[in-house]
C-alpha positions, -999 to 999 in steps of 0.1 A, spaced: 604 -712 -495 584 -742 -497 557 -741 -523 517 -743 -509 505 -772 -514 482 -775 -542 449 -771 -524 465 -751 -501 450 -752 -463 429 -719 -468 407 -739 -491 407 -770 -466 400 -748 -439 372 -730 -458 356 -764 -469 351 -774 -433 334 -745 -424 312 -749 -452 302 -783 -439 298 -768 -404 272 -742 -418 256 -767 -436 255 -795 -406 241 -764 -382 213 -751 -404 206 -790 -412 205 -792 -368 185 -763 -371 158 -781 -394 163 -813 -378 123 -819 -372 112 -806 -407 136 -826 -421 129 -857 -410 89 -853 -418 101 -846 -454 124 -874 -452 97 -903 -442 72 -888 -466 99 -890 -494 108 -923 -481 79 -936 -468 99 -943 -437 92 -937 -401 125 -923 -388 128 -903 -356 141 -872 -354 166 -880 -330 180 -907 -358 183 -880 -383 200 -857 -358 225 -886 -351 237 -886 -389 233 -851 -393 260 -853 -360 280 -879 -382 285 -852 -408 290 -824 -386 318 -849 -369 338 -851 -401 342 -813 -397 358 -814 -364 393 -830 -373 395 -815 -405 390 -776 -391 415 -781 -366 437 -801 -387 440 -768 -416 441 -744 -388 476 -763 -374 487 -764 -412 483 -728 -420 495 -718 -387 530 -739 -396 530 -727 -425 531 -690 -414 557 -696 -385 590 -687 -386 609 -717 -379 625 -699 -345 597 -686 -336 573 -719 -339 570 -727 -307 555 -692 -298 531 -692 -328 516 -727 -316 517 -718 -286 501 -683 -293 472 -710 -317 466 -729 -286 458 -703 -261 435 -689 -285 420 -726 -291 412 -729 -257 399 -694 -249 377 -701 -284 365 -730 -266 352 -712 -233 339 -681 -249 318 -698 -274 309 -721 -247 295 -690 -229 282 -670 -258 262 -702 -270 247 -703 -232 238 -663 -230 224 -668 -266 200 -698 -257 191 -682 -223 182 -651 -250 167 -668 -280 162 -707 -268 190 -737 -280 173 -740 -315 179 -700 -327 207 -701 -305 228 -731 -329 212 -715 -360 232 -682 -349 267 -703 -346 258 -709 -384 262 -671 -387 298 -670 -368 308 -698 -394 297 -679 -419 315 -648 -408 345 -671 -403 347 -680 -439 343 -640 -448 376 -637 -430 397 -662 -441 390 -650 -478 414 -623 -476 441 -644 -457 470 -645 -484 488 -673 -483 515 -665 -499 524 -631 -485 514 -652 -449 546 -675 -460 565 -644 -474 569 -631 -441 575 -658 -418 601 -662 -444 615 -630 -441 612 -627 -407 638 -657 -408 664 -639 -427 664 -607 -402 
C-alpha cells in the first residue's frame, strides 16, 4: 500500500475550501471593504478593482480543489476498478456543476445575488464539516482490499 503523502490531499482539499469561504465572504463585503481599504490607504480604488483581486484569490482555489479531489479519489480506487471511480467523480462533477448553478439562481431569485453568494460560503463550510471525518487511511485500506478479493 502506498504511503499518504505527507500533507495528504484531505488537508489540500480542506485548505482550498478555506480559501473559497474566505474569498466568498470577502465577495460578500466587497463594498465595505473597499471604503476601509481607501481610508486605510488613502486610495481611491473602486469596488469593482477590489472584486477583481478578491477574484484572483478565489481563482487560486479553483485548480487546487479539483486537483485534491482527483488525488483522493485515486487514491481510494481500486486499481481495476479506476476507471468506474473517475468516471463515477465526473458525473458527479458535472451534476455538481448544474445543480449549484440552479440552487445559486433559486437562492438569488429568493434572497438577491449578494445573500445568495454569502450562502455558497455556508455549503463550503459544510463541505469542510464533511471531509473531517473522511479517513484516509481506512479510504486506502479498502480500495486495497477490495484489490486482493
Amino acid at each position: 500500500m502506498p504511503p499518504i503523502p505527507k500533507d495528504g490531499a484531505k488537508k489540500t482539499f480542506i485548505a482550498t475550501l478555506v480559501l473559497w469561504c474566505i474569498a466568498v465572504i470577502l465577495i460578500y463585503g466587497t463594498n465595505p471593504l473597499t471604503d476601509k481599504l481607501n481610508m486605510a490607504l488613502g486610495t481611491d480604488w473602486k469596488s469593482q478593482n477590489v472584486f477583481l483581486v478578491i477574484g484572483c484569490i478565489a481563482g487560486l482555489g479553483l485548480g487546487a480543489t479539483q486537483s485534491a479531489c482527483r488525488a483522493m479519489v485515486g487514491y481510494f480506487s481500486p486499481e481495476s476498478k479506476s476507471g468506474e471511480f473517475f468516471g463515477l467523480w465526473n458525473l458527479a462533477g458535472k451534476l455538481s456543476a448544474i445543480v449549484g448553478l440552479i440552487s445559486l439562481g433559486f437562492l438569488q431569485t429568493f434572497f438577491g445575488l449578494q445573500k445568495a453568494i454569502l450562502i455558497c460560503a455556508g455549503f463550503f463550510f459544510i463541505a469542510i464539516l464533511i471531509i473531517i471525518f473522511v479517513d484516509e487511511k481506512k479510504g486506502r485500506a479498502s480500495a486495497v482490499a477490495h484489490e486482493g478479493l
